[in-house]
C-alpha positions in Angstrom: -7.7 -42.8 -21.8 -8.9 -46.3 -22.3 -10.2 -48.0 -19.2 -10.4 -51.7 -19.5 -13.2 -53.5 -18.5 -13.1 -57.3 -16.9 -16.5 -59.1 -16.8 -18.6 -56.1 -17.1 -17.0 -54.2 -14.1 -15.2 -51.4 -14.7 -11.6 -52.3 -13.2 -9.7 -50.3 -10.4 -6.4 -49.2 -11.7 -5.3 -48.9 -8.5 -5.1 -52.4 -6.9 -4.0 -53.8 -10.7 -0.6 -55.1 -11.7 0.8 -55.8 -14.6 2.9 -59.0 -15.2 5.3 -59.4 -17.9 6.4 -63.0 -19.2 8.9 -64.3 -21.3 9.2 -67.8 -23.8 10.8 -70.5 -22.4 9.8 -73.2 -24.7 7.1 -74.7 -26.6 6.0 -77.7 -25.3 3.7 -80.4 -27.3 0.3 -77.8 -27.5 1.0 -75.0 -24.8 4.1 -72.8 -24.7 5.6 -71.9 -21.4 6.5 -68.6 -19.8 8.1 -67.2 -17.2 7.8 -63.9 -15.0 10.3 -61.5 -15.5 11.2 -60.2 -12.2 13.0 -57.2 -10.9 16.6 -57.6 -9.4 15.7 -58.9 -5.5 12.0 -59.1 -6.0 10.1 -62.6 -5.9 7.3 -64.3 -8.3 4.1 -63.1 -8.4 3.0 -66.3 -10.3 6.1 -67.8 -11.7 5.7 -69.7 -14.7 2.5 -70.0 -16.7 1.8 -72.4 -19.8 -0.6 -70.9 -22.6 -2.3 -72.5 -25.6 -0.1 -72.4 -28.4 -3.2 -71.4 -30.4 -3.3 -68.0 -28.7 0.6 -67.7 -27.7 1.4 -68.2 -31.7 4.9 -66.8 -31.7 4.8 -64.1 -29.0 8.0 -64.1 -27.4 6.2 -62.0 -24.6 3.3 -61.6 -22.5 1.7 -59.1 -20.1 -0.5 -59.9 -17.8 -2.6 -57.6 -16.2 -4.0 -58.9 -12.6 -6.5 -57.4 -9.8 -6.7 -57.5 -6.1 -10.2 -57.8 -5.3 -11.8 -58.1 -1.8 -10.5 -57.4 1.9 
């Protein structure tokens, strides 16, 4: 098994979630997604823009985030 690595650290699976997105709309140079949440369960971040230079025609993201700290 792969185990990513973020900024030279090694990351910690277990504090780690991942986020999946789905296109709204493209917008003038970004495209905009937004979380898919699970039935009763709030954003984590909601809506994000990328640049449509990396987005090219995804119609979905995930993105993987890390609790770090107390």
């Amino acid at each position: 098994m792969d185990v990513p690595v973020v900024t030279g650290r090694v990351m910690d699976m277990t504090n780690t979630t991942p986020i999946q997105f789905r296109k709204l709309r493209d917008t003038k140079n970004t495209v905009r997604f937004e979380e898919e949440m699970p039935a009763g369960k709030p954003p984590i971040i909601g809506t994000i823009y990328v640049q449509k230079w990396f987005a090219g025609d995804a119609d979905k993201l995930t993105i993987t985030i890390q609790k770090e700290g107390n």
